[in-house]
C-alpha positions as CSV (number, residue, x, y, z in Angstrom):
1,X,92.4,59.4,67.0
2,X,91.4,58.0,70.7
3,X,89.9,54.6,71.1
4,X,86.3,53.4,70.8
5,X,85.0,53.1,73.8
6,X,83.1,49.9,74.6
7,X,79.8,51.0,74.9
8,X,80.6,52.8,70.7
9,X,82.0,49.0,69.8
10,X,78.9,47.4,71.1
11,X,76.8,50.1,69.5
12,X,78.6,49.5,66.2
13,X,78.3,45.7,66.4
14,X,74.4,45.4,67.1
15,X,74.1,47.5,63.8
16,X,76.2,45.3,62.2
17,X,74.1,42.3,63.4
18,X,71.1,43.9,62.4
19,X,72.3,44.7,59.1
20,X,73.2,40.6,58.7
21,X,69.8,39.9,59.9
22,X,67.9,41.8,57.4
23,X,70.9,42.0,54.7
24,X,71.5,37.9,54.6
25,X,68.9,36.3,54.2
26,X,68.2,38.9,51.1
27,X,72.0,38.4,49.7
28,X,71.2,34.6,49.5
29,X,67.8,34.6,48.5
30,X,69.0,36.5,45.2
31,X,71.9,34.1,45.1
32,X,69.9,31.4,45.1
33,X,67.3,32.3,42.9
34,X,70.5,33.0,40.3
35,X,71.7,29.1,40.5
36,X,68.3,27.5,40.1
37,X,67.6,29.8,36.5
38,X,71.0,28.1,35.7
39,X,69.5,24.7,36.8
40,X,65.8,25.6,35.5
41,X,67.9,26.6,32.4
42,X,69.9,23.4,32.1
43,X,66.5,21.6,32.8
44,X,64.9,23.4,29.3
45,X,68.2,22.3,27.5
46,X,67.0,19.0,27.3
47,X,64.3,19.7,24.8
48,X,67.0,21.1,22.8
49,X,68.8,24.7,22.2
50,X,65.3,25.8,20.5
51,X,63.7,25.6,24.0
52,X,65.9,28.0,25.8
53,X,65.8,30.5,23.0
54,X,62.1,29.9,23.0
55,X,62.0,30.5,27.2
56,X,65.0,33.7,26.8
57,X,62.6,35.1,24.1
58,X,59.5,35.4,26.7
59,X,61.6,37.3,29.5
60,X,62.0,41.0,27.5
61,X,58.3,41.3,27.2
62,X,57.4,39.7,30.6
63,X,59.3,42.5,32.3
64,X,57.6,44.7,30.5
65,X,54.0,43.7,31.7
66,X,55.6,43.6,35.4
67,X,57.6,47.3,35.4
68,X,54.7,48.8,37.1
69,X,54.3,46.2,39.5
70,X,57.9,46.1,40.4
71,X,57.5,50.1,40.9
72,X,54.4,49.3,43.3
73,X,56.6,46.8,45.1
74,X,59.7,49.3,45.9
75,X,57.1,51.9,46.9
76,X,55.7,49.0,49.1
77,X,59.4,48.1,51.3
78,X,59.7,51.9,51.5
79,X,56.7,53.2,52.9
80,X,55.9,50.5,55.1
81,X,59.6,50.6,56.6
82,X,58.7,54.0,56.9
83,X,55.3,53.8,59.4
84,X,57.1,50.6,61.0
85,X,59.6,53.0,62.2
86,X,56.6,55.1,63.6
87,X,54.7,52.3,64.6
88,X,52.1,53.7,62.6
89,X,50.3,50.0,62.2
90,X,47.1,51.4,60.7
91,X,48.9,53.8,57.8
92,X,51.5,50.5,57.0
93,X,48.6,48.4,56.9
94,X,46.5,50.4,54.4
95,X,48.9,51.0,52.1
96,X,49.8,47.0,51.9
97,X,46.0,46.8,51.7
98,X,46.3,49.0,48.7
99,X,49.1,47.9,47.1
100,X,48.1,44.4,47.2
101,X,44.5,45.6,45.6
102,X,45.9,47.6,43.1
103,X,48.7,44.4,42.1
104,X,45.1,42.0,42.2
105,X,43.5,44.1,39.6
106,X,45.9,45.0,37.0
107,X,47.6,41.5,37.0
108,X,43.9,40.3,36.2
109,X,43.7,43.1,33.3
110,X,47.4,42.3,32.1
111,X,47.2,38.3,32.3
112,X,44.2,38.4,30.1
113,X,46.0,41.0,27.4
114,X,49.1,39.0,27.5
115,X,47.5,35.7,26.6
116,X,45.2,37.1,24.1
117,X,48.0,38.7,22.5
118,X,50.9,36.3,23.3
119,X,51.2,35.5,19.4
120,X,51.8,39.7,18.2
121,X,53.6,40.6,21.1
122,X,56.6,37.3,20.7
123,X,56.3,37.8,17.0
124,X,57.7,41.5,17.7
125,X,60.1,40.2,20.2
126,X,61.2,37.2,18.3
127,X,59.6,36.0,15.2
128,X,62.2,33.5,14.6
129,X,59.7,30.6,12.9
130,X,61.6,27.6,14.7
131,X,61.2,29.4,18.3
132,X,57.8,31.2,17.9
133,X,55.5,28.5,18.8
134,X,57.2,27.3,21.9
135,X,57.7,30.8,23.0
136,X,53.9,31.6,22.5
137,X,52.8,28.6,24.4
138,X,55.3,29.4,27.3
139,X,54.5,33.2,27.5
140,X,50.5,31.6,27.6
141,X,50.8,29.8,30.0
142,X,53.3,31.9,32.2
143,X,51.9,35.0,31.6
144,X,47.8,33.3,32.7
145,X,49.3,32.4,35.8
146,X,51.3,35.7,36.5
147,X,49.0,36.7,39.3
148,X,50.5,34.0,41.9
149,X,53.9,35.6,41.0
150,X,52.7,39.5,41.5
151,X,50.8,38.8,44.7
152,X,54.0,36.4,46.2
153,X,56.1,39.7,45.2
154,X,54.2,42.2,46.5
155,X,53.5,40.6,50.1
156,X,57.4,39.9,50.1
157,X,58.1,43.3,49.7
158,X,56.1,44.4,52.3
159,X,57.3,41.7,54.7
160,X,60.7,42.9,53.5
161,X,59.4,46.9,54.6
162,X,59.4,45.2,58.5
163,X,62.4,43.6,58.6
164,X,61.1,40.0,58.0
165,X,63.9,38.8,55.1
166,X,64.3,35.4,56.6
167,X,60.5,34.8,55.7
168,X,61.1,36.2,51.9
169,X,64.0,33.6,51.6
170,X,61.9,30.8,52.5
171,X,59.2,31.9,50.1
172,X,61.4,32.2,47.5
173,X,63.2,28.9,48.4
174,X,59.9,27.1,48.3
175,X,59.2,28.8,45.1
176,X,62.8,27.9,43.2
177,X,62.2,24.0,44.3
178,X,59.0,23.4,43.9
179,X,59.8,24.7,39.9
180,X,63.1,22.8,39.5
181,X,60.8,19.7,41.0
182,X,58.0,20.0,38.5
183,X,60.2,20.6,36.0
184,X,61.6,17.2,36.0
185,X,58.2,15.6,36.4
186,X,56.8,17.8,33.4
187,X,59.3,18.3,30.7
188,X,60.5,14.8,30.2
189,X,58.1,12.5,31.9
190,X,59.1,11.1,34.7
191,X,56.8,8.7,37.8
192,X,54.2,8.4,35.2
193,X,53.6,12.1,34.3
194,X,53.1,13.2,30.8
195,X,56.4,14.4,28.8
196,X,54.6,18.1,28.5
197,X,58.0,19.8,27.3
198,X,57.7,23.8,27.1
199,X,54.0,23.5,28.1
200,X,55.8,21.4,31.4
201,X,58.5,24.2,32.1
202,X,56.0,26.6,32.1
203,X,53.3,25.0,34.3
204,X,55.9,24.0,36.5
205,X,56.7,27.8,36.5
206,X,53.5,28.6,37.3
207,X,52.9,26.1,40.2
208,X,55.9,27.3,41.6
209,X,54.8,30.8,42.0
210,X,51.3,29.3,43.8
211,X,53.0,27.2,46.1
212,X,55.0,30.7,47.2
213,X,51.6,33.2,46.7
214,X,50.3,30.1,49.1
215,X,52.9,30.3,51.8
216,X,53.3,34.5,52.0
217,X,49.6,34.6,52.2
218,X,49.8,32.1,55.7
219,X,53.0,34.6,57.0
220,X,50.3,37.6,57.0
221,X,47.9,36.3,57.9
222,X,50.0,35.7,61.7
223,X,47.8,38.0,63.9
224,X,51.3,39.1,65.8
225,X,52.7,40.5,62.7
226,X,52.6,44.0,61.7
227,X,51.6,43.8,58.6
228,X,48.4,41.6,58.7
229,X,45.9,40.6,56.3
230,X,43.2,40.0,58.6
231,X,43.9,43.4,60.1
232,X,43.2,45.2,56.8
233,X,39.7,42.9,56.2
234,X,38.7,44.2,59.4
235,X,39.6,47.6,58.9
236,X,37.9,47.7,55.4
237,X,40.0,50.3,53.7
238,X,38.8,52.3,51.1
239,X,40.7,53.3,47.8
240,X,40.3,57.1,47.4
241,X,42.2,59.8,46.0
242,X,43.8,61.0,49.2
243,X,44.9,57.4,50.4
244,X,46.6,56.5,47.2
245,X,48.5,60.0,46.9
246,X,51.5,59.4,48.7
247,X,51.4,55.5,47.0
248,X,50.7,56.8,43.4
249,X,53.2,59.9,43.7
250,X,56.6,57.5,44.6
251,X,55.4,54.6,42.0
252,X,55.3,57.6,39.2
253,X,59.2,58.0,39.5
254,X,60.0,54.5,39.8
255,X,57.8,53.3,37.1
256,X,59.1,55.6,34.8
257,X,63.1,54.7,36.0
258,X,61.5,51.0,35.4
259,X,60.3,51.5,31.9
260,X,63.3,53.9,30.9
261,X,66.3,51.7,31.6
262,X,64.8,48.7,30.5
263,X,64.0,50.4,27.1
264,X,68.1,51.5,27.5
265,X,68.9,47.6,28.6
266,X,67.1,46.8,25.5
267,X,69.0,49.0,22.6
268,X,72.5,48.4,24.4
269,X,71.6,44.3,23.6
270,X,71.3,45.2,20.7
271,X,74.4,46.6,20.2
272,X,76.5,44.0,22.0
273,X,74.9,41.6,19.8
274,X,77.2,43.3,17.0
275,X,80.7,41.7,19.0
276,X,80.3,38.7,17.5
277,X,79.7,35.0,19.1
278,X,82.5,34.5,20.4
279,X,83.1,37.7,22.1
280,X,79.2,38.0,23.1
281,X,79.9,34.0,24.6
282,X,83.0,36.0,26.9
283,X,80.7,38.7,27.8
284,X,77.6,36.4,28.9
285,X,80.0,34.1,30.8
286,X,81.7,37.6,32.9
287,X,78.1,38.5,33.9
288,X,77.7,35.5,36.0
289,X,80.3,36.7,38.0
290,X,78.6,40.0,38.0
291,X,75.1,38.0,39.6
292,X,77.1,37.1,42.2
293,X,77.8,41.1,42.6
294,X,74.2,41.7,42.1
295,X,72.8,39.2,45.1
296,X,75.7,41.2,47.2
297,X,74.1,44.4,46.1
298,X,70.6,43.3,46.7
299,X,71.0,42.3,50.2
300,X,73.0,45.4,51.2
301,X,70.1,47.5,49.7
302,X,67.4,45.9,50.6
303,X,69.2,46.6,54.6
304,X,69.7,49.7,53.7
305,X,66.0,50.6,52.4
306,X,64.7,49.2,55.6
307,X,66.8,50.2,58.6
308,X,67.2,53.6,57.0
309,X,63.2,53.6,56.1
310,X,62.4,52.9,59.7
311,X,65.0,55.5,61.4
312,X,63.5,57.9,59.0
313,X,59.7,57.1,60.5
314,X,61.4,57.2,63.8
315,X,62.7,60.7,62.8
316,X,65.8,59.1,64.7
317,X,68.8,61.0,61.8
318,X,71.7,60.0,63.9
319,X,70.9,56.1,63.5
320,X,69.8,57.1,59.7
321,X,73.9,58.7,58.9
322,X,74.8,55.7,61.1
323,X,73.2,52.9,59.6
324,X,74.1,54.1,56.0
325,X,78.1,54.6,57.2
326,X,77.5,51.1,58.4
327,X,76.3,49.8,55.3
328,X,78.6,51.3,53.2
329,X,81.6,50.4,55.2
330,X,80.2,46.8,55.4
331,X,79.6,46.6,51.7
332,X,82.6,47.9,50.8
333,X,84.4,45.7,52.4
334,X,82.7,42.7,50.9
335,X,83.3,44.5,47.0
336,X,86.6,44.9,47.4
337,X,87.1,41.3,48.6
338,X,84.9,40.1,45.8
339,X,86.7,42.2,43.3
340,X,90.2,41.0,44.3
341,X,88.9,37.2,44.1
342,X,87.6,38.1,40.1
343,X,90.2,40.0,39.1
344,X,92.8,37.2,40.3
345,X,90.8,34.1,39.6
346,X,89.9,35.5,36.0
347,X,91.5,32.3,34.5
348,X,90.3,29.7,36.4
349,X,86.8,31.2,36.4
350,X,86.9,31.6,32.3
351,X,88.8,28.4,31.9
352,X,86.1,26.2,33.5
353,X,83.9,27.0,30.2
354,X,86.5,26.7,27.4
355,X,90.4,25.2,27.4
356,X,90.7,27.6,24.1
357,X,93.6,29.8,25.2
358,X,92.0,33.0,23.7
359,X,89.0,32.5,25.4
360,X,91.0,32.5,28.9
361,X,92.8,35.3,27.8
362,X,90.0,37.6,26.9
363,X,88.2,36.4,29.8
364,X,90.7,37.0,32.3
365,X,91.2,40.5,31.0
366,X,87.4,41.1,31.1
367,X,87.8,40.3,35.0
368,X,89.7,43.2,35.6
369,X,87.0,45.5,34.2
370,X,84.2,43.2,36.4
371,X,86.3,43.6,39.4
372,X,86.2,47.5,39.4
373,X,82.7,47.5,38.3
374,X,81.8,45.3,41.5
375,X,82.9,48.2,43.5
376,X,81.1,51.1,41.7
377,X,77.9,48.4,41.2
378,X,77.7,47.6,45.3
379,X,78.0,51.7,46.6
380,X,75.3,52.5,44.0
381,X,72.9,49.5,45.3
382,X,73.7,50.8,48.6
383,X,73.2,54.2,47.8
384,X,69.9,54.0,46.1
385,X,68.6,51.8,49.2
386,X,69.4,54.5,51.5
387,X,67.3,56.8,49.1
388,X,64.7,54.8,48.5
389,X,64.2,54.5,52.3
390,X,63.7,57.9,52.7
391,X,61.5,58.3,49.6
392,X,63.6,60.1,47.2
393,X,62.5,58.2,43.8
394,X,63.0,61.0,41.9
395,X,66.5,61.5,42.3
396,X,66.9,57.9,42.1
397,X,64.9,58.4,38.6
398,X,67.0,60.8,37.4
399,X,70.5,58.8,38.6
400,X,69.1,56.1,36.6
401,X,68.1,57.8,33.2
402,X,71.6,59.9,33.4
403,X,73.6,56.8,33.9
404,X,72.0,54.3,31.4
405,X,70.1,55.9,28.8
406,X,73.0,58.7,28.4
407,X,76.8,57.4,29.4
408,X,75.8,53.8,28.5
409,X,74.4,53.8,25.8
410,X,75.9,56.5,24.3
411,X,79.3,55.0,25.0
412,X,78.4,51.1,24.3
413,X,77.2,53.1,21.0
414,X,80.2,54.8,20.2
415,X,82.7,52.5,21.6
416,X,81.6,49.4,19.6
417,X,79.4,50.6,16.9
418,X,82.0,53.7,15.6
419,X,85.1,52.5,17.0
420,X,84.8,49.1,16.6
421,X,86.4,48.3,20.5
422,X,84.3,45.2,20.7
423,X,83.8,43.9,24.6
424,X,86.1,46.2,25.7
425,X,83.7,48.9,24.5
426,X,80.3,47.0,26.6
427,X,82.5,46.5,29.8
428,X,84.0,50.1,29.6
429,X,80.8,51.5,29.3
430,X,79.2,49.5,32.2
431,X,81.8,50.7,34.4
432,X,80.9,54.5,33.4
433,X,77.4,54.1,33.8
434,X,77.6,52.4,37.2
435,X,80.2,55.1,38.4
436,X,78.8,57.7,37.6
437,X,74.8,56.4,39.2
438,X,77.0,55.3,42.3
439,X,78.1,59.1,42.9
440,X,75.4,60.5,40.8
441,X,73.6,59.1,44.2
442,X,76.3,59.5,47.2
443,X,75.7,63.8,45.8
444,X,71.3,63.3,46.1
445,X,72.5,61.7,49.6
446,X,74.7,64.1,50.6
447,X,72.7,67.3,49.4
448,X,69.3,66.1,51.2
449,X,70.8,66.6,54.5
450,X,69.0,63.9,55.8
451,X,72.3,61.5,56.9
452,X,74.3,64.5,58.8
453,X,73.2,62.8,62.1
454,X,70.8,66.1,63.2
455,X,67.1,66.8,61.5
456,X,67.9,68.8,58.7
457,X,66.4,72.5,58.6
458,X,63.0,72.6,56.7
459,X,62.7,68.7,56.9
460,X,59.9,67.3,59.2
């Protein structure tokens, strides 16, 4: 195999910077926003355990209200990564101007349905009597201030779409301290505030989520920016039929991949619930090492969605294959690494939560499982990025509903309900289902034809 020559080393390294530039700032954003929930967490605790149950309970349904907005903000990075690769300002610029309409109106609609019936919905969700009045109050008050949080979420992903990641960190920075900071005021009582308990956590929540919907508002509104707020009030788009089409046709297949694996997420807790405490206590302890994994993941898709999305409105497929065999090289690279650290640091990870030798044990035999499943859970993230980018939801759909709501489930299912296998039987069937969405996704990639390096026959 001859040599790279230098000009194919410097080409390979600017990739590889723009990869960091875009694929950082995201990986530490989501790692970051991981530790302060610990911290915002550990905050609650003071109240007593009653409070964090009574926060945990609210999160099932509140993902709920949000899976269509989450679905509108994918579509969002994608398609606006897209017409930044043309440099098709106007079309990028409408469908933010959509998409940020759309996101205004239902989270009005929803906030109001959500605190009107806060007390029916966390009485199906919980009903525990010692939680359910603390959890009502928090999803109140969370759920009446949920616009802040959509409209922070939705310009990030847009700003995400251009490449603008270091701004989305800072916004979420703001956002995680401005909580944590509030939350001491608030829940205890401190430099002559009221002790306000859950009602404090969740206002602090709340102001949180304004102070970021505050700052993202000022980055678009930057006249040099592509994406530009004033731009779209001065253009005075229209919402019809034919300008939503292309918005309303990706957000079908992600919404639906949304609401179908978080229906799945929600019977396979229920089943892992049957290990027992002490083995469910293992299992939530191994899937903080699997966040870590996760903020890796995000920040390697989110790259991938946009450099790929941009070569793709460029019509550029030779940087498209390029970029993604960057990526994935780059990311697998990083999983292995990670994977090698958890599977030999297993011990000392575990033993930092318990000294009961047992505990360890289990827990450093659970590594070995996390460490592979790093590796399958990084080339899937990557993978659907690269798809997503392009616009392919419905394979990404269909990956998803295979994976989760058929080889998890039905093995978590089998494995620990039938056969009684305990955690082995969870982290087995985790590792199945993010295998087989990982290659379920490298065979959509591969059969478009879109990453060969040359425009695919019968693609435009």
């Amino acid at each position: 195999m001859s040599a790279k020559t230098s000009e194919e080393r410097q080409y390979e390294n600017s990739m590889n910077r723009e990869i960091l530039k875009i694929g950082l700032p995201s990986f530490l954003e989501s790692l970051f926003t991981t530790f302060a929930a610990i911290i915002d967490s550990k905050m609650v605790s003071v109240i007593g355990v009653t409070a964090i149950s009574a926060v945990s309970v609210t999160n099932q349904p509140k993902l709920f209200v949000y899976t269509l907005f989450f679905a509108i903000n994918t579509v969002t990075t994608s398609l606006i990564a897209k017409y930044h690769g043309k440099k098709d300002q106007d079309t990028a610029n409408q469908i933010f101007d959509h998409a940020m309409k759309g996101t205004l109106i239902l989270s009005i609609v929803l906030s109001i349905l959500s605190v009107v019936l806060a007390r029916p919905i966390m009485v199906l969700f919980s009903g525990q009597p010692d939680t359910l009045e603390d959890s009502i109050l928090y999803f109140q008050i969370v759920m009446g201030g949920m616009i802040f949080n959509l409209l922070f979420l939705e310009i990030n992903s847009a700003l995400r779409g251009i490449g603008k990641t270091t701004l989305t960190f800072i916004d979420n920075l703001l956002s995680c301290v401005v909580n944590l900071f509030f939350n001491y005021l608030l829940i205890e009582g401190h430099w002559g505030f009221p002790a306000l308990k859950i009602a404090g956590a969740a206002i602090a929540t709340v102001l949180g989520n304004v102070a970021a919907c505050i700052l993202s508002v000022l980055f678009v509104c930057k006249k040099d920016l592509f994406i530009n707020i004033l731009y779209c009030v001065k253009k005075r788009y229209r919402m019809t039929k034919d300008s939503m089409k292309e918005i309303l046709y990706m957000a079908k297949s992600c919404a639906v991949e949304n609401l179908t694996t978080r229906a799945t997420l929600l019977a396979i807790s229920a089943i892992t619930a049957r290990i027992g405490s002490f083995q469910m206590a293992i299992y939530s302890v191994g899937n903080y090492l699997l966040n870590v994994n996760f903020a890796l993941g995000t920040g390697l898709q989110t790259a991938a969605v946009t450099l790929v999305g941009q070569s793709y409105g460029k019509s550029s497929y030779k940087e498209m294959a390029d970029y993604r065999k960057a990526i994935t090289k780059l990311g697998m690279i990083c999983a292995v690494v990670l994977a090698i650290i958890i599977m030999g640091g297993g011990k000392f990870f575990f033993s930092f939560f318990s000294a009961e030798e047992t505990f360890v044990s289990i827990g450093a035999t659970s590594c070995l499982f996390i460490g592979v499943i790093t590796i399958f859970q990084t080339l899937k993230f990557i993978n659907n990025g690269c798809l997503q980018g392009v616009g392919m939801m419905k394979e990404i759909m269909f990956s998803s509903i295979i994976a989760f709501s058929c080889v998890n489930l039905v093995l978590v299912a089998l494995l620990v309900l039938v056969f009684h296998r305990g955690i082995w039987g969870v982290w087995i069937g985790t590792l199945f289902a993010q295998a087989t969405q990982a290659l379920l996704l490298r065979r959509y990639i591969l059969k478009s034809g879109l990453f060969t390096g040359t425009e695919p026959v019968g693609n435009g």
